[in-house]
C-alpha positions, 0 to 999 in steps of 0.5 A, a space after each residue: 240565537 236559533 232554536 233548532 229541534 229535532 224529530 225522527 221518524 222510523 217506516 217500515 213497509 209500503 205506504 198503505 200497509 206499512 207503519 212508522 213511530 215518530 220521536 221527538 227527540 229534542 225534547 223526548 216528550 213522546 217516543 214512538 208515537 205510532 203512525 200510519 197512512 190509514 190514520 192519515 185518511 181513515 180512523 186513527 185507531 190509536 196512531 196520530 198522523 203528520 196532520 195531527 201533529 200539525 194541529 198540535 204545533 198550530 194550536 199551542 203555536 197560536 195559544 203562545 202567540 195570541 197569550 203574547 199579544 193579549 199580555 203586551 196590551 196589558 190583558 193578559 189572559 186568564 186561560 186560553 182553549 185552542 183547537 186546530 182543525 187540520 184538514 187533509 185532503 185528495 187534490 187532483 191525483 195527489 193529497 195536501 192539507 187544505 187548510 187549518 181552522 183555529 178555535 179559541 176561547 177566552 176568559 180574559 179579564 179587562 177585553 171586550 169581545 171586539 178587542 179579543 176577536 182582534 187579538 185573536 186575528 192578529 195572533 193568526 197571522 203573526 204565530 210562526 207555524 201560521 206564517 209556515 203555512 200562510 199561502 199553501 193552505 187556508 187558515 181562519 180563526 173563531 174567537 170567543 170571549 168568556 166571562 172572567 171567573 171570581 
């Protein structure tokens, strides 16, 4: 069975000036997020930009995978922090994301830190918004292991 989730997205004006409000409208988790071109290439200022959203989709996209993987070898974790870094930039007269680098720590108890860099690898390559973007833009991943708490 296929999941099939719906976002929309409204623009008004020129690229430079004009300024959009994107939904998601499966789930209606967000409404009317405001977004623009300067939030893509100079501050934010309150309005988050596709990039953004691609690091979210990346970061909790690779949190469910390496939480899968890391449960299917009997170490489930305690907690995962994952940060995506999307960068876009200009390439030649044009602009693409260039690449996307995931940072996750880790408290899981019963893994070493070897056996969770290896996880972590794995969930890299194998979270489905990775295999997206595998090819068109550099991806890579630094894990670090925490101590388990009482």
């Amino acid at each position: 069975m296929a999941a099939i989730r719906r976002s929309t997205v409204i623009w008004e004006g020129d690229l430079a000036h004009g300024t959009g409000r994107v939904s998601a409208d499966t789930s209606t988790a967000y409404t009317d997020l405001p977004v623009s071109w300067a939030s893509r290439v100079e501050r934010a200022n309150g309005r988050t930009s596709p990039e953004e959203l691609l690091a979210s989709a990346h970061a909790s996209c690779y949190a469910m995978a390496l939480s899968h993987i890391l449960g299917e070898g009997k170490t489930p974790p305690q907690r995962l922090q994952v940060e995506a870094v999307v960068t876009f930039e200009q390439a030649g007269a044009g602009f693409k994301v260039s690449s996307s680098a995931l940072t996750v720590r880790g408290t899981v108890p019963g893994l070493d830190a070897q056996g969770f860099r290896q996880a972590a690898e794995t969930a890299k390559e194998n979270c489905p918004i990775s295999q997206a973007l595998h090819g068109n833009v550099g991806l890579s991943v630094e894990a670090t292991l925490e101590a388990a708490t009482a």
